[in-house]
N, C-alpha and C positions, 0 to 999 in steps of 0.2 A: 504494500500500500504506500502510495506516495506519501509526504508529510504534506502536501495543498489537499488532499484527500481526509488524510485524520483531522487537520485544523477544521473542516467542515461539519466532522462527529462532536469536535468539544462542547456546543450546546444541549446537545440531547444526551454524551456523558455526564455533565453538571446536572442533568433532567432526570433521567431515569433512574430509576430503585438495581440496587445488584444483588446479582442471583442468590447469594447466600450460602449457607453451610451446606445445602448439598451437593454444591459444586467444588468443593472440596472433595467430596467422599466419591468423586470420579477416580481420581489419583492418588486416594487413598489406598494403602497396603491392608490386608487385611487385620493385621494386629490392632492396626493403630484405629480402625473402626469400631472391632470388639472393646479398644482402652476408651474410645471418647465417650459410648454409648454408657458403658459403668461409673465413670468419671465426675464425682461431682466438682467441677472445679472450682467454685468458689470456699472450698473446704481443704484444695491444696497451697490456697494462699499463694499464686503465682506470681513471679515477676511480671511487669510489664515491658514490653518493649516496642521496636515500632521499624518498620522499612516502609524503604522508595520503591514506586513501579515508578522508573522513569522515562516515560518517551522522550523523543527528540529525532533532529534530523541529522540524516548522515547522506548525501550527495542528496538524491531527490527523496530517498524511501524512511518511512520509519523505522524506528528501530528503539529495542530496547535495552537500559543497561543491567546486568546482571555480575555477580562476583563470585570469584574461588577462595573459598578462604584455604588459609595454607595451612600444614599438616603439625597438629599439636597434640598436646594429653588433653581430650574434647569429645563430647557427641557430635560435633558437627564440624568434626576435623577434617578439612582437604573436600566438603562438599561445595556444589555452586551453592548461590544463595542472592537474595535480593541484598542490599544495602540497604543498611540498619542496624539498631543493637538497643543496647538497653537504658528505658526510660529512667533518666538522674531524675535527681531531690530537686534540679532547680531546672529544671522542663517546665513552661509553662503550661503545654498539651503534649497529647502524644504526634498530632501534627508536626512542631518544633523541633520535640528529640527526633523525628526521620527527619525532618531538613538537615537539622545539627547532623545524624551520622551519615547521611550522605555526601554533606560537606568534608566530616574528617574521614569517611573513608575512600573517595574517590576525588574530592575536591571541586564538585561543582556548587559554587554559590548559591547561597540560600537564596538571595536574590535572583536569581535566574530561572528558578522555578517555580511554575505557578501551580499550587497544588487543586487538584478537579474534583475529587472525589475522595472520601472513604469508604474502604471496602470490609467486608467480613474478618472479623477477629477469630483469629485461629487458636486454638492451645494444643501446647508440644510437650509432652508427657514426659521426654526423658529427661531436655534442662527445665520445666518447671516453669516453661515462659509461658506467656501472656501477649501475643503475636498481633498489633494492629497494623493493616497494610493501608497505604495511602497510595492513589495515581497523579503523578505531575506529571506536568510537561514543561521542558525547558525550547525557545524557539531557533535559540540557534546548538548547534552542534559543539557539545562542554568540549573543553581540553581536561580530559581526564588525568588526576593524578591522584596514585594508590598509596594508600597510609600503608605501608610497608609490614608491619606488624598483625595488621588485622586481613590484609587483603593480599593474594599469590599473584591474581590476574582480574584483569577488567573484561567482562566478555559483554560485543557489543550482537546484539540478538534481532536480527529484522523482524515487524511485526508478521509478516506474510511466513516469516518459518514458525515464529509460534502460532498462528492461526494452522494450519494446516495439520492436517490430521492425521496424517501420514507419520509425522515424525513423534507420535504417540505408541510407545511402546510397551514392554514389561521383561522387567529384568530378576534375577536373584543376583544379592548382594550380600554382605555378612558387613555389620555392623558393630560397634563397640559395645551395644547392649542388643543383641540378633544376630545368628548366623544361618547365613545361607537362606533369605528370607524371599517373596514372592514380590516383587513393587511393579507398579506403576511408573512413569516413568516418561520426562519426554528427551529426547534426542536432538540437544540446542548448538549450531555450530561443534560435533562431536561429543560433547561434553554429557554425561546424565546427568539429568534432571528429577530429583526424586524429594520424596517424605514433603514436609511443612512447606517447602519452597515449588514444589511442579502442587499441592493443592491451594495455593493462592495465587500461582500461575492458572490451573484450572478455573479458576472463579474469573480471573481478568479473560481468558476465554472466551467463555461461556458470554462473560456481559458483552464485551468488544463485540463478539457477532450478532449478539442480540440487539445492539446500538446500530452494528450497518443494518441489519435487516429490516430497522421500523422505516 
């Protein structure tokens, strides 16, 4: 999709309602269905925290930005991931902490993005977070720069590969806390795509084609 194309959806993005929690439970793993369904999570006293779905343009096409985080003692060691992290004591929203970790994780000004929407809050059972995703859009094409410590790579993701449904797979994987498990899965620029990050991928999905289609 061109970006003269998406800048045409930003109104009825700001407009319409998004799909919600079941559009997570497309690219949801089986466990992680059986955990959310028992889960009462206002009884596990979660952190919160907060990412970017960021568009922007790159030559004529949209595109979105997505990160690797690099390989540590972690649940979510060496996986892709949105940019973000976790909601501080002097956050004024959880909108501000994803500007803010967008900012120090990749270096695109807070100024530069206009934030459109809040979408579905997720919770992630194994770190105990409390997951709010936000869609911006920045208009020109950021100079991407990686906070070193929290991020391996910048991966920049066309909206037209994540629309496409082709690149929606299923993988086993073995995990820090799961081995040799069944997932869901999308196939981004090579990279898997899984767990807490392809089901809030799946919700921007879901809405985005619901947005071209009205």
């Amino acid at each position: 999709m061109t970006f003269e194309a998406f800048k045409k959806l930003i109104p009825k993005i700001q407009k319409m309602s998004v799909p919600g929690e079941s559009s997570h439970f497309i690219m949801a793993p089986e466990m992680r269905k059986r955990a959310l369904h028992k889960i009462k999570i206002e009884e596990k006293n979660p952190r919160n925290a907060a990412v970017m779905m960021l568009f922007y343009p790159k030559g004529d096409m949209t595109h979105l930005v997505l990160i690797l985080r690099p390989t540590y003692e972690g649940v979510h060691s060496g996986q892709v991931a949105l940019p973000g992290g976790k909601v501080e004591a002097f956050d004024v929203s959880y909108k501000t902490a994803a500007l803010r970790e967008t900012w120090e994780e990749i270096g695109v000004p807070i100024e530069d993005i206009s934030v459109l929407k809040a979408l579905t809050s997720i919770y992630i059972p194994p770190s105990n977070f409390l997951v709010h995703p936000f869609l911006g859009v920045a208009y020109e094409k950021p100079v991407f720069v990686k906070q070193e410590e929290e991020v391996a790579e910048v991966l920049e993701i066309s909206l037209v590969q994540l629309l496409d449904d082709r690149n929606v797979t299923s993988k086993k994987l073995s995990t820090s806390y799961a081995q040799n498990i069944e997932v869901p899965s999308f196939e981004l620029n090579s990279y898997t795509v899984w767990g807490a990050t392809a089901m809030m991928l799946s919700e921007l999905k879901v809405y985005i084609k619901s947005v071209i289609a009205v």
